[in-house]
N, C-alpha and C positions, 0 to 999 in steps of 0.2 A: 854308440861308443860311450856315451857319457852313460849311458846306464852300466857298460861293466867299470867303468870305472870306481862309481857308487858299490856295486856288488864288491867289488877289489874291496876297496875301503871296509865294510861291513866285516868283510870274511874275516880281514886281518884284525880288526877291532875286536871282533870273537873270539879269535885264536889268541891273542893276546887276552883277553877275558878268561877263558879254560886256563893258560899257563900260569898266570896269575893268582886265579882265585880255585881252581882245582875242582873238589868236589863240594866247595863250600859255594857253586856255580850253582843258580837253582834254574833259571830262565833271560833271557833278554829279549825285547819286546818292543817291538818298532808301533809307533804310536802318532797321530799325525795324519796331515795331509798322507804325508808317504804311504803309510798304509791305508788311506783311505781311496788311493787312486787319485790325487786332486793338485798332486805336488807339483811343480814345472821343475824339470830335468835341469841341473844347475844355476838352479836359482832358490829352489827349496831347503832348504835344511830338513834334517833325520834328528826324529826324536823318539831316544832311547828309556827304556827302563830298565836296570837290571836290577834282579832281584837275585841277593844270596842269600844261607840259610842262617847265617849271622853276620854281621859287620863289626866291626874291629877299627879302629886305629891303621891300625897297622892293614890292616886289608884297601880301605881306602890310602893310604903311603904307597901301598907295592904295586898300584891301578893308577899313578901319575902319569909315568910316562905313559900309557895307552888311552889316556883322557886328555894330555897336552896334543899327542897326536890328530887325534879328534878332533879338538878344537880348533889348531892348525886347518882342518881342512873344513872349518865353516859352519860346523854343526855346535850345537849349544852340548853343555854340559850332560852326560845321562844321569838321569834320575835312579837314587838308589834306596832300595828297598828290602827292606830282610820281609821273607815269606809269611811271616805269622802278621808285620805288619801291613802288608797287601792283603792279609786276609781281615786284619780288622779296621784298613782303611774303608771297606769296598762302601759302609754307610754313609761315608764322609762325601764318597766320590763318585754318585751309583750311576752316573751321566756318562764320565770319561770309561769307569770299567764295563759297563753294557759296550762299550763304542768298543772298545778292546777286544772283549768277548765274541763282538759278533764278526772281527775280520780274525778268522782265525790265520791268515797267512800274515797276521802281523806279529806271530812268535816266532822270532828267527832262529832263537834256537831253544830247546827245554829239555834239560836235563834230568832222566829218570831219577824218581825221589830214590834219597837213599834208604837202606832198610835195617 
């Protein structure tokens, strides 16, 4: 039970992510115990990343209420990242994005690039 609960949670975080932030949506990316298999089931927190293809002001404005929601349910803020800077953090961070990389079912959702 407490696992779809966590899924609930995720799904609607998402869909609220997509309404939101539209095609400027690149990926979001569960990161963490949770995707490492290691988390205790209501006791863990879910740690996000989302990455769009630019951020704005206003992007993070119109992603409040579905980040005060989040919060509400226990989980720390998601980390936000525009795509070009995930690509030139990965020097910075080559420890957490290998650990990223190698659970590939910790990309919850990834949005074909645009063309």
């Amino acid at each position: 039970m407490a696992k779809t609960i966590v899924q609930e949670a995720l799904s609607g975080l998402i869909n609220d992510l997509r309404a939101t932030h539209g095609d400027n949506l690149a990926s979001v990316v569960l990161y963490g115990s949770a995707a490492a298999g290691d988390h205790i089931e209501l006791q863990s927190d879910y740690n996000l990343l989302i990455s769009l293809h630019r951020i704005t002001p206003e992007d993070l404005r119109l992603a409040q209420p579905a980040m005060r929601e989040w919060r509400r349910l226990g989980h720390p803020l998601p980390v936000y990242f525009t795509v070009e800077e995930l690509s030139d953090a990965a020097d910075v961070f080559p420890i957490e994005f290998h650990q990223m990389a190698m659970r590939e079912s910790c990309c919850l959702e990834k949005i074909p690039s645009r063309s």
